[in-house]
N, C-alpha and C positions, 0 to 999 in steps of 0.2 A: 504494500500500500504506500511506503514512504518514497518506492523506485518513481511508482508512477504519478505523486504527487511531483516532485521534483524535475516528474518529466524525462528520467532516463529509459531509452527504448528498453523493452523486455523479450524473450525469446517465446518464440508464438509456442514453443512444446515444451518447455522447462515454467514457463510463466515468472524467471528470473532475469535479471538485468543480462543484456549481452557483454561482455569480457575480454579484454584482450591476456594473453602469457600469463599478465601482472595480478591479474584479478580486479582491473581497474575497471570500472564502468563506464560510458562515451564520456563523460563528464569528469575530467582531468581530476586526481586528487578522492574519486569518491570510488569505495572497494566494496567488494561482495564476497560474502565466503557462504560454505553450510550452507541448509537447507534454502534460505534465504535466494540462492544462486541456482540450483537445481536438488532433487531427492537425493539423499544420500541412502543408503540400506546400511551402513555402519556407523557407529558415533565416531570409531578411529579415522575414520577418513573427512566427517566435519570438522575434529579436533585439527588435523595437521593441514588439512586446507585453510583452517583460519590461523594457525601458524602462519602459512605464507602470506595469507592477505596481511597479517600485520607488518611480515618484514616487508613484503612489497610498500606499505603505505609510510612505516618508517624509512624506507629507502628516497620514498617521493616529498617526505617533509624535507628530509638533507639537501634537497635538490640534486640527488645520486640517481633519479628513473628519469633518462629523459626520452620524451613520444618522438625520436628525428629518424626519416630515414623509410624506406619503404616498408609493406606488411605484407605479409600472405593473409589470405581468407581464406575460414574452413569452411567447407560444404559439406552437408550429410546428406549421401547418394545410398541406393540402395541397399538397403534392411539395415539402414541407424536413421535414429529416429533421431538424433542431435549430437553436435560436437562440442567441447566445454575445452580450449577458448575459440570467440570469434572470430577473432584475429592475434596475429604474430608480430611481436617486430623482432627482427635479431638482435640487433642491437641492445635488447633489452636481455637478452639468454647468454647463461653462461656457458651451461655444458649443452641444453634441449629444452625440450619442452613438453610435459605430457598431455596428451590427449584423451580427455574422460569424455566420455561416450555411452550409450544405451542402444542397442538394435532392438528393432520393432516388432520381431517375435523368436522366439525359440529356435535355434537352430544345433544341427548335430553336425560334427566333420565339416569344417568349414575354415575359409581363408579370408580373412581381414587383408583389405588390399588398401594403403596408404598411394595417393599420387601427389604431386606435385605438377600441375599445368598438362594434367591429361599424362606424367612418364610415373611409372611405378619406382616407389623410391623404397618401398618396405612389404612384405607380404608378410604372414602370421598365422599359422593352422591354430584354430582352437579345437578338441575334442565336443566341447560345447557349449554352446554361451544363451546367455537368457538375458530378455526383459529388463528382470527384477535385480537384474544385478550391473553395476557399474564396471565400466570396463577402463582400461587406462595404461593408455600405450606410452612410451618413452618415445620423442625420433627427436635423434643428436642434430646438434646444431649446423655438422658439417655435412650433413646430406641434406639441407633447406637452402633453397634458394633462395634469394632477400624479397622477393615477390610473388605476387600469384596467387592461384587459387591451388590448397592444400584439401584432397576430397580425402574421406574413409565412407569404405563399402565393403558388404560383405558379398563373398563368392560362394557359390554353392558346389 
């Protein structure tokens, strides 16, 4: 309620602010972590996400986060239902950046395929992945390109 008083967009399927790496919201200086940002199914994983939004936002009071420089955008293409962040800057990653995610239904023996401008830059067999459960990829900063559109989809 307080995103969209403020006016910061939300993600039409998380119903949480969209994010760039940082955890920042389009509106310079304002952060989102936990539930608040999308459903978590763990408390471990809201605790150490708002870990990061904090470092992220003390990183941004030092004037140590700066937005310069070009971004990738993520797209969530076939059988994920969202990608968590909306955007990339490099400039802002040290080692990478992870990719939280949810696909749209149930699948068995399958391949998460990560691209970069339409070129595969990562593939990933899971045994099987669900809905209900958050998924959350690592890709290293040195296979990102400084722009672009960054898609995950699942292959069957």
């Amino acid at each position: 309620e307080l995103l969209t008083h403020i006016q910061i967009p939300l993600n039409s399927k998380t119903r949480g602010a969209l994010v760039n790496e940082s955890l920042e919201t389009t509106v310079p200086g304002i952060f989102t972590c936990g539930n608040a940002l999308h459903v978590h199914d763990l408390v471990d994983f809201v605790s150490a996400e708002g870990r990061e939004a904090g470092q992220m936002a003390a990183l941004y009071i030092q004037d140590n986060l700066k937005d310069e420089g070009p971004k990738l955008v993520t797209k969530a293409l076939n059988g994920v239902n969202y990608i968590i962040p909306a955007s990339i800057n490099l400039n802002r990653l040290s080692k990478g950046v992870n990719l939280k995610f949810r696909v749209t239904k149930p699948y068995k023996k399958v391949k998460l395929l990560i691209k970069v401008n339409g070129q595969e830059i990562k593939r990933v067999f899971k045994p099987a992945i669900l809905p209900s459960e958050m998924e959350n990829l690592f890709i290293p900063k040195e296979i990102l390109p400084a722009e672009g559109e960054l898609t995950v989809e699942v292959e069957t």
